[in-house]
N, C-alpha and C positions, 0 to 999 in steps of 0.2 A: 717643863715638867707639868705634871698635870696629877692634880689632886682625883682629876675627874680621873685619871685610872689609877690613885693613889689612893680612890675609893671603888676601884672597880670592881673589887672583889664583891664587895657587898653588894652592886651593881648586879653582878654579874649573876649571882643568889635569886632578886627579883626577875630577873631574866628566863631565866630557866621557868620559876614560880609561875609569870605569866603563862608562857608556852606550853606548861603543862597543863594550866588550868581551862586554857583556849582548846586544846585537845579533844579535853573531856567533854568538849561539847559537841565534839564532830569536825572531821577534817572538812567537810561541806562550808562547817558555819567560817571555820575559819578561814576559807578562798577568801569568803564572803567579808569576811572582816577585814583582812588586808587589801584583796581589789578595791573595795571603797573607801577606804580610810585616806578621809582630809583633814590635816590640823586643822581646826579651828581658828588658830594665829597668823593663820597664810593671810585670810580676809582681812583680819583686824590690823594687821601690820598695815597693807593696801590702801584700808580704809582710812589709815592716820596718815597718810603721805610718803610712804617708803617706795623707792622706787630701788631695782636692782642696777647697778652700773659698773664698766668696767675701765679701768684707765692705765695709760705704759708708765709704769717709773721703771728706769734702763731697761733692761731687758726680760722684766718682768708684767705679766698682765695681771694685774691688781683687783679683784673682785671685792667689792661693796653696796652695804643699803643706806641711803640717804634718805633721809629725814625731810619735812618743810623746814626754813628758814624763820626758827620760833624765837631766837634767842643766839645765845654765845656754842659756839662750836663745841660739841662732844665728842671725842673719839672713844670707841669701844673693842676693847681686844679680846676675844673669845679663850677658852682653855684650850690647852691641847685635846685633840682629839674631837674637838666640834667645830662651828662654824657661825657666821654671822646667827643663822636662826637659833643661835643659845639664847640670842635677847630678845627671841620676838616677846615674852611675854610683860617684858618692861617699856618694847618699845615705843608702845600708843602713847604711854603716861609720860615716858623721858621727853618724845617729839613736843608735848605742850609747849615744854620750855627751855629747850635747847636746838640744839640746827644738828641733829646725830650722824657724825658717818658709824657705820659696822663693818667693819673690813675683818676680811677671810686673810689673814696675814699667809708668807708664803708656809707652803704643807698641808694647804688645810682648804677645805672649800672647791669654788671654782677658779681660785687665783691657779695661774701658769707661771711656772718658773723653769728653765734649760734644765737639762739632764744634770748637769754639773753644780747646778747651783749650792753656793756651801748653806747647810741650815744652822748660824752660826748667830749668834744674840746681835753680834756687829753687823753684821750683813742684814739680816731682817731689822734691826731697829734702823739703821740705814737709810732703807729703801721708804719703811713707814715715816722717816721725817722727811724724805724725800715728798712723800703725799703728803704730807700738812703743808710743806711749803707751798708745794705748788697746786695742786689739787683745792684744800682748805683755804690756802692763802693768807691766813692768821693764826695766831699764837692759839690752841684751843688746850680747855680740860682734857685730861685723859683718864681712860682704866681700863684694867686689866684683871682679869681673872688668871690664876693659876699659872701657867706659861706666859700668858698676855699682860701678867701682872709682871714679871721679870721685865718683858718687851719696855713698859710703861716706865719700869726704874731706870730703865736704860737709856730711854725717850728723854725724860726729864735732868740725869745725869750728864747726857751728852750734847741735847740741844736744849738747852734752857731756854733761847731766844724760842722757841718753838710751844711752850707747855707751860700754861697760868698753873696750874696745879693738878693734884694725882690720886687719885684712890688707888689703893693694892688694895685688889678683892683675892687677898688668902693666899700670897702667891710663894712658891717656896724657897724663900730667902734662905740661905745657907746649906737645906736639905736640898738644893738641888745641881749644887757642885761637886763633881769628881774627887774624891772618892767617896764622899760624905753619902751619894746619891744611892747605893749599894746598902746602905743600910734602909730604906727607904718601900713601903710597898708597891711603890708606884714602878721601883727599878723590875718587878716584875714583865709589866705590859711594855715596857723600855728593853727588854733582853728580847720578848718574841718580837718587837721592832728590828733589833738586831739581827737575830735567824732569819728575821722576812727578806731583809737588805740581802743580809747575803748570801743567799737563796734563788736569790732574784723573784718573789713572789710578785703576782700582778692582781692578784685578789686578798686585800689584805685582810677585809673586815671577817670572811669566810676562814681564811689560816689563821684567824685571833682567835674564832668560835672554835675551829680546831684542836688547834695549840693549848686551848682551854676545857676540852675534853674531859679529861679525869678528875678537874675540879666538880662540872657537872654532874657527871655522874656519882659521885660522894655527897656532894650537898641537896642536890636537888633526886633524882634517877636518870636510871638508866636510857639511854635515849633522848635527854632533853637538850643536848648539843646539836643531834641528829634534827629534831624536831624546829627549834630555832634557824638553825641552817638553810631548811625546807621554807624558813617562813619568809625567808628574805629572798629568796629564789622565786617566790609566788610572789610577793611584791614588783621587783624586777620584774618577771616576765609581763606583769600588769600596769607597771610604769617606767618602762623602759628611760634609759637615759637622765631617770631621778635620782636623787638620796634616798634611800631607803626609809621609810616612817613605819611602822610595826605598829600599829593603832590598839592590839590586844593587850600593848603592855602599859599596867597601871601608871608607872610612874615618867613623871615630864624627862625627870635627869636621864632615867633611861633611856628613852624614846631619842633626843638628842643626842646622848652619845651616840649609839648604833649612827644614828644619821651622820654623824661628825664622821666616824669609822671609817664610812662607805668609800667617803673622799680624801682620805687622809693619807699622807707621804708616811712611810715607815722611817724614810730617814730622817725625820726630824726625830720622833723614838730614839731613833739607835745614837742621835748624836747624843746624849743624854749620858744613857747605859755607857757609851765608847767616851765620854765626856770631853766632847769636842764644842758640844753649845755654846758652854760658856769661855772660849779659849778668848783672852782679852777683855774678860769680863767678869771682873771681881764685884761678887755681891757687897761689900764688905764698903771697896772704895766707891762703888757706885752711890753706895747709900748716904755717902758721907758729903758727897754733890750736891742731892737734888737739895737746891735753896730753896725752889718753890715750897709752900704749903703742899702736907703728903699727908694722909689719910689711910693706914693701915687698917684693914680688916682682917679679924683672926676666923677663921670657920673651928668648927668639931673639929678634934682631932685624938687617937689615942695611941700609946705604946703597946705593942703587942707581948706578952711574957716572952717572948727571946729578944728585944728590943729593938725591934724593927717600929719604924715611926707610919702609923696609918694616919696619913691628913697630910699636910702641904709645910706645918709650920708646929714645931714644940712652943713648949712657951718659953723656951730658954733660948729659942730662933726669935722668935716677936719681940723679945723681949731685949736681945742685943741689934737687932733693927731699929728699934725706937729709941736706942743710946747714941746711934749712930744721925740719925735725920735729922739734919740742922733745925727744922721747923714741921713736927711731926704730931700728930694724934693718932690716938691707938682706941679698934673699938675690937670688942671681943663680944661675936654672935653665938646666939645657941640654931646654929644651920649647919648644913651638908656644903660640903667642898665649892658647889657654883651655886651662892648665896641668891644672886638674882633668880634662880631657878626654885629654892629653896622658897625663898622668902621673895616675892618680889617686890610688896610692897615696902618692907624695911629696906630693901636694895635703894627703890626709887626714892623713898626717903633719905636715908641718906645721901644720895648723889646731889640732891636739891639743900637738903640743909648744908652740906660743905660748900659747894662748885658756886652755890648761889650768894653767899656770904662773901667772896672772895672777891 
């Protein structure tokens, strides 16, 4: 589950905001904006040592960024709905002092996985300790954001031999199990996963903009679904065979989600909503495993007046997670859902003052 669409809403408000705002200057200016638009972080990642690579665990093709060989192994797991490039902007400063893989876990990214593959916490945590063993070849730090943060509990719960210790960056402990997940905003962007699956859609990011219609038009105007839609089509036609990057829109979290979108399995979504993810995967005992040293992060989070939970984690979820972790510390940030993108420097700070003490 993913705080990143358990905030998508508010997401999705800036969304519109930009595209209107790009408008008003001229559909001219804005070809021109999208055809040339290059992250900045592409270079800077390059320029620190990351290379892209891919590798088989069973029958899956594994997409990742590796780091130079600075220090002790870091693994990094993305939210749902994004992709290794959630961390370009921590990754120069991480690479100093760590050896980082970034892996696109399966669902997400340029990782392959079979038709049939289950999107299942056992099956994906699995296969990623499959790749530390043999891939990393030693015991390494983990974290996880959001979905990647569950992966990480699961990591450290099931293969200990595998995981010196763990950050959970905001991940949704308890709000993200069947039926609890239903009260949740994130089980929004989780149900048109659902419709998309069994639908059969093959364009998801465009049937999400869709699907998401009549939100736009109430928050932002008329036509600014229409107009976003347009914008990722003129991308596309201009870089063919990319993730789509929208350079008009103000904000990073933005801009990375849409890109996460572009590539992203619905049926991980729908496992969620249909609460199949977690089948064999109790938050609860999980937590009560990981011996390693564990490092909870709380992001923002708020109740909505019908009580639906906007954020990844109450604090009466944080707060029975941290009863539970035999060797545990708890930090509660004033950030948005994917904290390194928020804050990157407090991200990288922390990652260094825990992982390096250890």
């Amino acid at each position: 589950m993913n705080g990143t669409t358990g905030a998508g809403w508010r997401r999705t408000a800036v969304i519109g905001g930009g595209v209107l705002a790009a408008t008003a200057a001229g559909l001219a200016v804005l070809n021109r904006v999208i055809d040339g638009y290059v992250d900045p972080w592409k270079a800077r990642v390059a320029d620190a040592g990351f290379s892209l690579k891919t590798t088989r665990v069973g029958d899956v093709e594994l997409s990742y960024a590796e780091g130079p060989d600075n220090g002790p192994a870091l693994v990094l797991l993305h939210a749902q709905h994004m992709d290794w490039f959630s961390y370009s902007r921590v990754l120069p400063a991480l690479s100093r002092r760590f050896h980082v893989f970034d892996i696109d876990y399966p669902g997400h990214g340029t990782t392959v996985v079979p038709a049939d593959y289950p999107m299942t916490a056992n099956r994906i945590g699995s296969d990623l300790a499959t790749f530390i063993e043999t891939t990393i070849g030693e015991p390494a730090f983990v974290t996880g954001n959001s979905s990647g943060g569950l992966l990480t509990t699961w990591l450290a719960a099931n293969r200990p031999d595998l995981v010196r210790a763990v950050v959970l960056e905001d991940p949704p402990l308890f709000s993200g199990e069947y039926p609890r997940i239903m009260t949740t905003i994130a089980d929004r962007s989780f149900a048109t996963c659902s419709d998309a699956v069994r639908e059969g859609v093959d364009d998801f990011l465009l049937y999400w903009i869709d699907s998401n219609k009549a939100f736009f038009t109430k928050n932002m105007a008329p036509g600014s679904a229409f107009l976003l839609t347009q914008a990722v089509k003129a991308y596309r036609r201009a870089h063919p065979g990319e993730p789509v990057e929208i350079g008009l829109l103000p904000d990073d979290t933005v801009r990375l989600f849409l890109r996460g979108m572009d590539q992203f399995d619905p049926r991980f979504g729908a496992a969620f909503h249909e609460g199949t993810w977690n089948a064999g995967f109790d938050h609860a005992e999980a937590l009560a495993k990981v011996a390693c040293p564990a490092l909870l992060v709380q992001a923002e989070f708020s109740i909505l007046p019908d009580g639906t939970l906007n954020g990844a984690m109450s604090q009466e979820d944080a707060d029975r997670a941290m009863s539970l972790l035999p060797d545990g510390s708890y930090r509660r940030v004033e950030a948005t859902h994917v904290v390194h993108l928020a804050e990157p420097e407090l991200y990288t700070d922390l990652l260094e003052e825990f992982f390096l003490t250890r």
